[in-house]
C-alpha positions as CSV (number, residue, x, y, z in Angstrom):
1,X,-52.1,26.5,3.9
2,X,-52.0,24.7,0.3
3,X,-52.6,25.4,-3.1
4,X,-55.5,23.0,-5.2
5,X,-54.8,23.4,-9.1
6,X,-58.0,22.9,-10.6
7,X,-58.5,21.2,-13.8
8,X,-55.2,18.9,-13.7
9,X,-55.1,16.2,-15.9
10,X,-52.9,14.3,-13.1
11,X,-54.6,12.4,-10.4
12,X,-53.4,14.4,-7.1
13,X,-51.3,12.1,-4.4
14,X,-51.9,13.0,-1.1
15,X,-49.0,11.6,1.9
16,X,-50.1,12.4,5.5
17,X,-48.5,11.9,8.8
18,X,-50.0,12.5,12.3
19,X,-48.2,11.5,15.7
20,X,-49.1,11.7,19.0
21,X,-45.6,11.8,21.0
22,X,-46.1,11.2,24.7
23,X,-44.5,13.7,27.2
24,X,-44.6,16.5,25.0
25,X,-46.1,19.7,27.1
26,X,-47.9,16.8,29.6
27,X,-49.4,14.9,26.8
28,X,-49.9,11.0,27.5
29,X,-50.7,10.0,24.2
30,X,-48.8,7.4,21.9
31,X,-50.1,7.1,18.1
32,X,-48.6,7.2,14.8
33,X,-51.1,7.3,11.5
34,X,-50.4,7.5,7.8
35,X,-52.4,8.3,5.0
36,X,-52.5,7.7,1.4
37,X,-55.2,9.4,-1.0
38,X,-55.5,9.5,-4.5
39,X,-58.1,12.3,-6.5
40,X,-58.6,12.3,-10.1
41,X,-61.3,13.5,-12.3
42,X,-61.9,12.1,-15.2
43,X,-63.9,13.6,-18.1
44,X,-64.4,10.4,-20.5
45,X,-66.5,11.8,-23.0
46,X,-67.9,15.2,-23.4
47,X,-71.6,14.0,-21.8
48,X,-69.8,12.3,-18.5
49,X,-67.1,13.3,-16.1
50,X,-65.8,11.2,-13.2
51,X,-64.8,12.0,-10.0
52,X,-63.3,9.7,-6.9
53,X,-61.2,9.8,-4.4
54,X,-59.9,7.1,-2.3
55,X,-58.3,7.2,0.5
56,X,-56.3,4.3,3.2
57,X,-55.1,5.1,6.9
58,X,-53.0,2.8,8.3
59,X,-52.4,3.0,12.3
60,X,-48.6,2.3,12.6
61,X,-49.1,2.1,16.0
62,X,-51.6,2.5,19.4
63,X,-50.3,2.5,22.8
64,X,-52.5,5.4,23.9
65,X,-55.0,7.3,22.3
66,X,-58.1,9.1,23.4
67,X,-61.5,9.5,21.4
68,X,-60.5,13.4,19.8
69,X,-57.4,11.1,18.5
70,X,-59.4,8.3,16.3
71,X,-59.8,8.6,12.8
72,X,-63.5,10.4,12.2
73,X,-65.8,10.7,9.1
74,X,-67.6,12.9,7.5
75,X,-70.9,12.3,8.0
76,X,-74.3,14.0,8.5
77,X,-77.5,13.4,9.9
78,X,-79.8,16.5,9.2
79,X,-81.0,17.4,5.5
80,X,-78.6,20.4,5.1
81,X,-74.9,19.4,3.8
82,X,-72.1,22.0,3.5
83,X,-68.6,21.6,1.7
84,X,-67.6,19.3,-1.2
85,X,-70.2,16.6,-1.6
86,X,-67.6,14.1,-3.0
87,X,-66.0,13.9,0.4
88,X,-68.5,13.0,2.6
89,X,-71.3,10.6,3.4
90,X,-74.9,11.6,3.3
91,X,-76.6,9.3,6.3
92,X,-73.3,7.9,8.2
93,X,-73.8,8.9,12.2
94,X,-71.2,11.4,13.2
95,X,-69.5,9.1,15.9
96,X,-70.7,4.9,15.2
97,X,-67.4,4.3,13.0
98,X,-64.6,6.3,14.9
99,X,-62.0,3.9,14.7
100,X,-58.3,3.0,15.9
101,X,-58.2,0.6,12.9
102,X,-57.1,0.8,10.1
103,X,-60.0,1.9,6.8
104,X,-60.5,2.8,3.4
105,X,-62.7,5.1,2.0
106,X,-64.1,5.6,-1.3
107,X,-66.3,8.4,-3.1
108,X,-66.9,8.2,-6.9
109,X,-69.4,10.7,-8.3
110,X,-70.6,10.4,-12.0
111,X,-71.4,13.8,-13.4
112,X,-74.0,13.2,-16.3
113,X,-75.2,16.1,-18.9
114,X,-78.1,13.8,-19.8
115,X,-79.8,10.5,-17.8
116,X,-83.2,10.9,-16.7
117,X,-84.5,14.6,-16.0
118,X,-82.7,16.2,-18.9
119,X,-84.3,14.4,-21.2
120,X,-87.4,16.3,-20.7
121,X,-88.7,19.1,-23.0
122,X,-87.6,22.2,-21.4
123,X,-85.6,20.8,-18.7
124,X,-83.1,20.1,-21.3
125,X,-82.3,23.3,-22.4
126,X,-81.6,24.3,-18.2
127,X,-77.6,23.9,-16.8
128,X,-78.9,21.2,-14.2
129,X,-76.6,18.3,-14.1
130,X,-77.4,15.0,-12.7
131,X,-75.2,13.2,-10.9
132,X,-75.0,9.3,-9.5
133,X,-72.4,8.8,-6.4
134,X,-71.1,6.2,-4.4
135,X,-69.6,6.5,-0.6
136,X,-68.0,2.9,0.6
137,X,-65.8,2.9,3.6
138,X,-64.3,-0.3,4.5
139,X,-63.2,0.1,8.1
140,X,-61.4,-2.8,10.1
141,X,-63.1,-5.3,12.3
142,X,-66.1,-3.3,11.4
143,X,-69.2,-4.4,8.9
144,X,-68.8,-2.2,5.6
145,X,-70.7,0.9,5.1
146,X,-72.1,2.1,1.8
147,X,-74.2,4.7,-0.4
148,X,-75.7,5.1,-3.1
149,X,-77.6,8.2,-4.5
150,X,-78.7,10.4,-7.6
151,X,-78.7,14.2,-7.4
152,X,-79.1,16.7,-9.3
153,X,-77.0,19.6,-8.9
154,X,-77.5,23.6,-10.5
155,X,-76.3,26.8,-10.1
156,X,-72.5,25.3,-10.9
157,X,-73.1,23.3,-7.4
158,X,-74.7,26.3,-5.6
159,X,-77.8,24.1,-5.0
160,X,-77.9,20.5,-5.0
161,X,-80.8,18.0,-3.9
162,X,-79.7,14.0,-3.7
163,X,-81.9,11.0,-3.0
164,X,-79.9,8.7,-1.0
165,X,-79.8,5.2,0.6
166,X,-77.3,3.9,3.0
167,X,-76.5,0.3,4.3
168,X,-74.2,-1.8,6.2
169,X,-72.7,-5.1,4.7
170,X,-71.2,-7.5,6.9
171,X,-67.6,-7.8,5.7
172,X,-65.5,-7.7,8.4
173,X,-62.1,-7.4,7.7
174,X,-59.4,-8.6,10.1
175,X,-55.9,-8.5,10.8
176,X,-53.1,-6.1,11.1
């Protein structure tokens, strides 16, 4: 169980450590993985508040390892999202990136109290907030996935509709 502070001024450090030690009650498996993630929100100026989170899992090592032990995402496939929309990707398959390798991730939303619907007659004076986001994860030996959307979000995030695009860009990274 843990405690989230909301509102912190702080960005909120996140150390992680999962390993998979052979022999233990009959299990074969041999894997160690950190992770580092950083979450800060931002509110610049009283019309625009930013939110990211980044996060880097490094494999420290793979002898053995089965497909419930690789490093998923969270992604989605049907029009219907549940949970926080700032950690997960609209349009990535479920399974296409579980990985061994080592990845980054990356999810920045832009929370706007005026860009394009707002400034409207009428739909001015409504609490809908728009927001632009970005998803990017950067796995290894993999082509780069990324999205881009604008949403607009009411009912302080009860209801939220996003237009999206996704896309793959061939950057392969290699190496340890």
């Amino acid at each position: 169980m843990s405690k989230n502070y909301l509102q912190d001024k702080l960005p909120t450090f996140q150390l992680g450590f999962t390993n998979g030690i052979p022999s233990l009650l009959g299990s074969d498996v041999n894997f160690g993985k950190l992770d580092i993630s950083v979450t800060e929100r931002l509110p610049l100026r009283h019309w625009l508040t930013v939110k990211a989170k980044i996060t880097h899992r490094f494999f420290l090592y793979n002898t053995q390892s089965y497909f419930p032990d690789y490093s998923q995402f969270n992604g989605n496939r049907s029009p219907v999202f549940n949970g926080d929309p700032l950690y997960m990707f609209r349009q990535l398959d479920y399974y296409s990136y579980a990985t061994t390798h080592n990845y980054t991730t990356l999810h920045g939303e832009f929370d706007f109290k005026r860009l394009v619907i707002k400034r409207l007659p009428f739909i001015n004076m409504t609490r809908i907030r728009e927001v632009l986001f970005y998803n990017g994860l950067l796995v290894q030996s993999q082509s780069s996935y990324q999205e881009l959307g604008y949403g607009l979000e009411a009912f302080g995030g009860l209801i939220r509709a996003d237009v999206f695009a996704g896309f793959k860009v061939c950057i392969i990274v290699t190496g340890n």
